[in-house]
C-alpha positions in Angstrom: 23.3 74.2 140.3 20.8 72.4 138.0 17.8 73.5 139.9 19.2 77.4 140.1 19.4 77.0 136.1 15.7 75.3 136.4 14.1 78.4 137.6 15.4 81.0 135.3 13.0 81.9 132.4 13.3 80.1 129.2 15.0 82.4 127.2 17.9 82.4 129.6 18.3 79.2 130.0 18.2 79.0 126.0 21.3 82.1 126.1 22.5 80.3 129.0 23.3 76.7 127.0 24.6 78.3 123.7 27.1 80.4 125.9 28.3 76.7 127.3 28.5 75.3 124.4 30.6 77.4 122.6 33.1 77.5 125.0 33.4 73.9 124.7 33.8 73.7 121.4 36.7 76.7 121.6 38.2 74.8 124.4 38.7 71.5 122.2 39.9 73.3 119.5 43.9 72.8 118.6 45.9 75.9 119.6 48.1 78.1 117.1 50.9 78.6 118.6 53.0 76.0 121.1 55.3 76.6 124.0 57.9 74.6 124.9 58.6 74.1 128.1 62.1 73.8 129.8 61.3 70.6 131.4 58.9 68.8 128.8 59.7 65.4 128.2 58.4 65.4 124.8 61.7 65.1 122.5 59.8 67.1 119.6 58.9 69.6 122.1 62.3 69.7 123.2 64.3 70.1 119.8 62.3 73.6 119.9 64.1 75.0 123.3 66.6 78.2 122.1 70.2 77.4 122.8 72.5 79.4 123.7 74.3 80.3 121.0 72.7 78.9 118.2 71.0 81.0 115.3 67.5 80.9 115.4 65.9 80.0 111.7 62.3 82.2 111.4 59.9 80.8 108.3 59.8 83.8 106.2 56.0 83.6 105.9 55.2 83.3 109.9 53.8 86.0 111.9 54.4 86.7 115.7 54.4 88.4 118.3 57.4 89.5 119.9 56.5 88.4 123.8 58.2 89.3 127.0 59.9 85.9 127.6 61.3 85.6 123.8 62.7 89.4 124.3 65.4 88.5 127.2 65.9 84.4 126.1 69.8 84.2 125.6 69.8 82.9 122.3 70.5 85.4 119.5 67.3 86.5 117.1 66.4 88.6 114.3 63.9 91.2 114.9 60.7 90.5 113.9 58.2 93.3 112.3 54.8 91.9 113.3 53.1 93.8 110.3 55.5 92.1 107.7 57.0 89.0 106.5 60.8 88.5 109.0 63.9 87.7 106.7 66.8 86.4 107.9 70.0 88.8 106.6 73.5 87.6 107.0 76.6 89.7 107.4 79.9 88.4 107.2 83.1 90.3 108.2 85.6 90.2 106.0 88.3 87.6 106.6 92.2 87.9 106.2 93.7 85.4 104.2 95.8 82.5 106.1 99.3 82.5 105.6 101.5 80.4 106.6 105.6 81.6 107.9 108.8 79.8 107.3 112.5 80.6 108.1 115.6 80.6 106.4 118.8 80.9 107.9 121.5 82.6 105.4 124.3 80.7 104.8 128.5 81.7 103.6 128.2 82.2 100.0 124.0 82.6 99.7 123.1 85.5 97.4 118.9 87.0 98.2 118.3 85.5 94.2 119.9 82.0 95.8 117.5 82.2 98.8 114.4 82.9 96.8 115.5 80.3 95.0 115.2 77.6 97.8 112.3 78.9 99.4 110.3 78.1 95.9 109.6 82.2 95.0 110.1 83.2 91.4 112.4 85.4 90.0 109.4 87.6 89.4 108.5 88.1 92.9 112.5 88.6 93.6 112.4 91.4 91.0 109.4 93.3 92.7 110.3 92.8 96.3 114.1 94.7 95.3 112.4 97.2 93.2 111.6 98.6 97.1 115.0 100.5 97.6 114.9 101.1 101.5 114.4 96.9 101.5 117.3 96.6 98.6 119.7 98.3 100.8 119.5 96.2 103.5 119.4 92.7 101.9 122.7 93.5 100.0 123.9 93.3 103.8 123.1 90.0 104.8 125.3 88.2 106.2 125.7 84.4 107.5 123.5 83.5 110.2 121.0 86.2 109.6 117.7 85.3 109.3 114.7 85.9 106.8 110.9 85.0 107.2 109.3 84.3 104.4 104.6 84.3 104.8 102.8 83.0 102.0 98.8 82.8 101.3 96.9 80.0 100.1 98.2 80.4 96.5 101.9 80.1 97.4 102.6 83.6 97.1 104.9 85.9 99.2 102.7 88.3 100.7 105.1 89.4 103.5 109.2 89.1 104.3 110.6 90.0 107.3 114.1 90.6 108.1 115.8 91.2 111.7 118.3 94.1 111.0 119.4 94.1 114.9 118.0 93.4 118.1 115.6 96.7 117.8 115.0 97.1 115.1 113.2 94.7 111.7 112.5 95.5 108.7 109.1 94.3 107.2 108.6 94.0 103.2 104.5 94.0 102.7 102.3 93.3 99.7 99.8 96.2 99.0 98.3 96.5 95.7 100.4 93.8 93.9 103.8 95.6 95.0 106.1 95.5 97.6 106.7 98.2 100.0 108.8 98.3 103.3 108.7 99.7 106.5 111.3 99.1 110.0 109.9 98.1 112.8 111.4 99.5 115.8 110.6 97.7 119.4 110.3 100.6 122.5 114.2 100.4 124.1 114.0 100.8 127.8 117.4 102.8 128.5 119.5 102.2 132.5 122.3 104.0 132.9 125.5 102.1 134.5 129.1 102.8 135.5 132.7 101.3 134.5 136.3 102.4 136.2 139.7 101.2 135.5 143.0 102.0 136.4 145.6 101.6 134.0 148.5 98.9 134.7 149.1 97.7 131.8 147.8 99.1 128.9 144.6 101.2 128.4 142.7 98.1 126.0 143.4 95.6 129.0 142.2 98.2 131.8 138.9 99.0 129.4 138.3 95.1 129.0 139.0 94.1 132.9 136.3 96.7 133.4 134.0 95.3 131.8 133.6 97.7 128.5 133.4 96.4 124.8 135.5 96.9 122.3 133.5 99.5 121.0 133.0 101.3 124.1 136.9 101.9 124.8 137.6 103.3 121.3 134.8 105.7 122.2 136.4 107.3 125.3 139.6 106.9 123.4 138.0 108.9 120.5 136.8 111.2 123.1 139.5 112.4 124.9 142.1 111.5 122.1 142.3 115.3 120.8 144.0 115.7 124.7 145.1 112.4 125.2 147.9 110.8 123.0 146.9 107.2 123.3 149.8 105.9 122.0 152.7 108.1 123.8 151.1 110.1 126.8 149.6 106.7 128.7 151.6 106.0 132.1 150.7 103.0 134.6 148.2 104.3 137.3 146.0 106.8 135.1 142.8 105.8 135.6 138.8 106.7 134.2 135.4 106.3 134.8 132.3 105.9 132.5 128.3 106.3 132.3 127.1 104.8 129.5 123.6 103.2 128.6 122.6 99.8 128.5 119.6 99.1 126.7 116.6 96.6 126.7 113.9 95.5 125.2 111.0 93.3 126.9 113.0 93.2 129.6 116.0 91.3 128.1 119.6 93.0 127.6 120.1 93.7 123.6 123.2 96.3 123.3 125.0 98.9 124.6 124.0 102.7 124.1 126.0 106.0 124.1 128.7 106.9 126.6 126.5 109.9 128.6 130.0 111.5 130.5 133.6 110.3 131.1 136.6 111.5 133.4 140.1 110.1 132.5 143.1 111.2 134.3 146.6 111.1 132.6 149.5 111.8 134.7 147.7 113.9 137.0 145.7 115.9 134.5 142.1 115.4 134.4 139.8 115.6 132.1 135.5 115.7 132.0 133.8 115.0 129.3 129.8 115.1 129.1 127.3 114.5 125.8 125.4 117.0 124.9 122.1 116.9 122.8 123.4 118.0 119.7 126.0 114.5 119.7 129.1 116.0 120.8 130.9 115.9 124.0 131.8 119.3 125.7 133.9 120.1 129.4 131.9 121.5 132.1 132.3 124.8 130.6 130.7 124.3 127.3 134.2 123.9 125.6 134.2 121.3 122.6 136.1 118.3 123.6 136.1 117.6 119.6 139.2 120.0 118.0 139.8 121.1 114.7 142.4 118.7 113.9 143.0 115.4 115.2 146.0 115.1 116.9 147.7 112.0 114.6 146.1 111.0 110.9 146.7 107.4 111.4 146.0 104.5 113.8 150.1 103.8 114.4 151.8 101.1 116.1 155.2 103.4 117.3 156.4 106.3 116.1 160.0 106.4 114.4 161.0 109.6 114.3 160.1 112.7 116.4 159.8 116.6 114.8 163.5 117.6 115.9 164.9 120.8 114.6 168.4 119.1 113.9 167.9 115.6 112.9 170.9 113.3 111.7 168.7 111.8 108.1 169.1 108.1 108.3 170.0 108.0 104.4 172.0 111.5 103.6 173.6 111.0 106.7 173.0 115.2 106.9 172.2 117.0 109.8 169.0 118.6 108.8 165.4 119.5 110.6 163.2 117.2 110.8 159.8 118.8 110.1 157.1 116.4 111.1 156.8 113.2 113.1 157.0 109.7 111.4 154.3 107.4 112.5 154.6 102.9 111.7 152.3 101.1 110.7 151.4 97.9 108.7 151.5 99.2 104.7 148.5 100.0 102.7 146.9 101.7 106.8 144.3 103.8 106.0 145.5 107.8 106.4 143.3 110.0 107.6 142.8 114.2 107.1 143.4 115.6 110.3 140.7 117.9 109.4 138.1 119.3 107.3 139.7 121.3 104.3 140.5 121.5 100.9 143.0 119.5 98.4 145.9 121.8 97.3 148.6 119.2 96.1 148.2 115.3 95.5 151.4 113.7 93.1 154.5 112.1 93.4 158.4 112.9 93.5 161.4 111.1 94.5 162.0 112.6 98.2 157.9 112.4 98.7 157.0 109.5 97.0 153.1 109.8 96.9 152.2 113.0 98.5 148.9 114.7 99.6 148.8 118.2 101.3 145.7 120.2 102.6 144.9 123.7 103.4 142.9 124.2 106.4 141.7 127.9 106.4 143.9 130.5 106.1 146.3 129.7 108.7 146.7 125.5 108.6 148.3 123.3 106.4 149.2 119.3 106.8 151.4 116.9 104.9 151.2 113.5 104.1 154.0 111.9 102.8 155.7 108.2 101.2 151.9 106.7 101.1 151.4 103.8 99.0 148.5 105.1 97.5 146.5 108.4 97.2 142.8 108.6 97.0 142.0 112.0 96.6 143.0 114.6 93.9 144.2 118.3 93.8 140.6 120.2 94.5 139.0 117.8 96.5 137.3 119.0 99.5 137.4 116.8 102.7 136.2 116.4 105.9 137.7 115.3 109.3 138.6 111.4 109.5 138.4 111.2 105.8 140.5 108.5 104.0 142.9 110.4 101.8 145.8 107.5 100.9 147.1 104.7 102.1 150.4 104.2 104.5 153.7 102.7 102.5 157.3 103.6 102.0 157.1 105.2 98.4 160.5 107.7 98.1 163.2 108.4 99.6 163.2 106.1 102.9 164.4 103.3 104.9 161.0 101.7 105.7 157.1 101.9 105.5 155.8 104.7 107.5 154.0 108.0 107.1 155.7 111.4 107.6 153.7 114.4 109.1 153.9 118.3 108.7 151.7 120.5 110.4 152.5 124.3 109.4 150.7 127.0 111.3 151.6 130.4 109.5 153.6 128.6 107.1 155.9 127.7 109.7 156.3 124.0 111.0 155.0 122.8 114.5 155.3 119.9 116.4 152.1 117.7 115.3 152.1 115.9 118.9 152.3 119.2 121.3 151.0 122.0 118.7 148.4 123.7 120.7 145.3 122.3 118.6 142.6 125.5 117.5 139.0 123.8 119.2 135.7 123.3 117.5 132.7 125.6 118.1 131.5 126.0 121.6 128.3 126.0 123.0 126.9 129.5 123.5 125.3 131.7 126.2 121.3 130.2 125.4 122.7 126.3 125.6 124.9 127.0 128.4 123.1 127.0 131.2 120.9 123.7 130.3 124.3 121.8 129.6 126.1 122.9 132.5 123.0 121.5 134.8 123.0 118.1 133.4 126.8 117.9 133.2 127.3 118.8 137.1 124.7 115.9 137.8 126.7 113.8 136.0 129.9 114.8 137.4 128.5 113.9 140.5 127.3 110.3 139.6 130.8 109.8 138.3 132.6 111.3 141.6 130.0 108.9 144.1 130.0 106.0 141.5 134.1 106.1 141.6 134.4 106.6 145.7 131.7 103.7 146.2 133.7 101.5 143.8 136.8 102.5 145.7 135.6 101.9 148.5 134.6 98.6 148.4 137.8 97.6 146.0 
């Protein structure tokens, strides 16, 4: 190699040396930028790896150039702009405040001011949170062994109340803006549809209850088929019915009982269907209302004393005189009922009456209520169905507490117990058809419900 360099000319040899030597001296020159390497040993070296994870902290006066390799590393990087100074911009999302929940279980005697009270709120927060009326209404309900949950932030105050109104549904009391406002939460109700029959041995509460239905669910059918169905006088031993109703669930676990969706009861041979339609009611297969006019007695009674009986010997006169209604017993001061929707047309007292109310109904229908204890509703009035009018007592002329019933159709007196009963509106020819194929497939569930159950009973 020497020798080859020997026998150029001069003046290459000259270019030839100055070309070596500055490479040297470029060589032993410190370089600007540094790379670590994954497996360097060098601790310094080392602390400069990215990590996964870890923000990356650029000087704001260095330069560089955004490489291959530093574009896919896994650690998170501002973008650089290679023409101007990087700065490092952070942006923070903005953060709820922490609260923190606690309980309280309501207790006989605890007033919502009392509770407040004990769970260290002022009497100031208690004003604003009952200033929300849908959330007043329902805390003047609590009762014992409900439960509230009260959230509070970091400064102790209530930013949220919630209160479990049933099962479904809760009702949730939110500060917005410094004031309170509610709102019900309602959980999604999965709906299955099951079946009940009894026969009746005894009475029809203990064949309802050794079915397997609530309390609530017999004085449904009972309110059902009790414009047909004298619950009182008409039962005999081996009438029987059948049931759908709903059961409902939420999250899978069993919270309540629904509606009754169609019922059959047969009394002394006579049956009678019964299927809900959309609009609440229940209606026979042939769009007839179930629901009449009038109900068939104005008080829940436990016998009756007298019957209506043309010539009746009185008790007291000792006279042989009609009897114009039917007396039904009960405990004084029971809640007496309008038999239907009309208006006030007499509400006093007399001897023979004692405290008296009497109601048209229409043109054609009239009804008496007489010897009540008290009267709570005034010549005028206008009522509805199943509205409380008085109270049963034994005001007047008579041996005992009871109520005595007229029902006058033309002005004439009827029998209240076996008047033939004018029925509520039925459905007409456009819902007809709907109904009536939805009520046969429930008939039909009822019919292969009851046979299976027969069948293995």
């Amino acid at each position: 190699m020497a020798g080859f360099v020997q026998q150029l000319p001069r003046r290459h040899q000259v270019l030839l040396s100055t070309v070596a030597a500055a490479t040297l001296i470029v060589l032993l020159l410190p370089s600007e930028q540094a790379t670590a390497s994954r497996n360097t040993s060098d601790p310094k070296l080392a602390e400069q790896q990215l990590i996964l994870g870890e923000r990356l902290e650029i000087p704001v006066a260095a330069k560089a150039a955004v490489t291959a390799q530093a574009q896919h590393t896994p650690a998170l990087q501002p973008s650089v702009d290679t023409t101007a100074a990087a700065e490092t911009v952070a942006v923070s999302e903005p953060v709820e405040p922490a609260v923190q929940w606690s309980g309280y279980k309501v207790k006989s005697g605890d007033s919502l001011a009392r509770i407040f009270e004990r769970m260290g709120y002022s009497p100031q927060e208690l004003y604003k949170v009952t200033q929300d009326q849908q959330a007043n209404k329902y805390f003047l309900k609590l009762r014992p062994g409900d439960t509230l949950r009260f959230a509070k932030d970091t400064n102790d105050e209530l930013v949220q109340l919630a209160y479990q109104i049933s099962p479904i549904d809760t009702l949730i009391v939110s500060k917005i803006d410094g004031s309170y406002q509610s709102e019900i939460d309602t959980k999604e109700v999965q709906v299955q549809e099951a079946f009940a029959y009894a026969e009746i041995s005894s009475s029809f509460w203990n064949a309802g209850i050794n079915a397997g239905l609530t309390e609530n669910q017999i004085m449904s059918i009972a309110s059902i088929f009790g414009w047909d169905i004298d619950f009182a006088l008409d039962l005999r031993k081996g009438d029987e019915f059948s049931v759908i109703f709903e059961k409902e669930y939420v999250d899978g676990e069993f919270v309540g009982y629904g509606k009754v969706l169609a019922a059959e009861f047969v009394n002394q041979g006579e049956r009678y269907q019964a299927i809900l339609h959309e609009d609440g009611d229940y209606y026979a297969l042939d769009g007839s209302a179930m629901r009449k006019s009038f109900l068939r007695s104005p008080v829940k009674f436990t016998y009756i004393s007298s019957n209506f009986n043309p010539r009746r010997l009185h008790p007291v006169t000792g006279v042989v005189r009609p009897h114009n209604g039917t007396d039904y017993v009960a405990p004084v001061g029971t809640p007496i009922m309008s038999s239907g929707a009309g208006k006030v047309i007499a509400s006093a007292y007399n001897n023979l009456n004692g405290h008296y109310v009497f109601i048209q109904h229409g043109e054609r229908y009239v009804t008496k209520y007489l010897h009540l204890s008290k009267r709570l509703v005034k010549r005028g009035d206008k009522v509805k169905q199943g509205d409380i009018i008085g109270r049963l007592g034994s005001t007047g002329r008579v041996t005992g507490a009871h109520l005595h019933y007229e029902f006058l159709v033309d002005g004439v007196h009827r029998n209240p117990r076996n008047v033939e009963l004018p029925e509520a509106e039925s459905l007409n020819a456009q819902q007809l058809p709907a109904f009536k194929k939805i009520a046969e497939q429930r008939l039909a569930m009822l019919e292969n419900n009851r046979r299976t159950y027969l069948a293995m009973n």
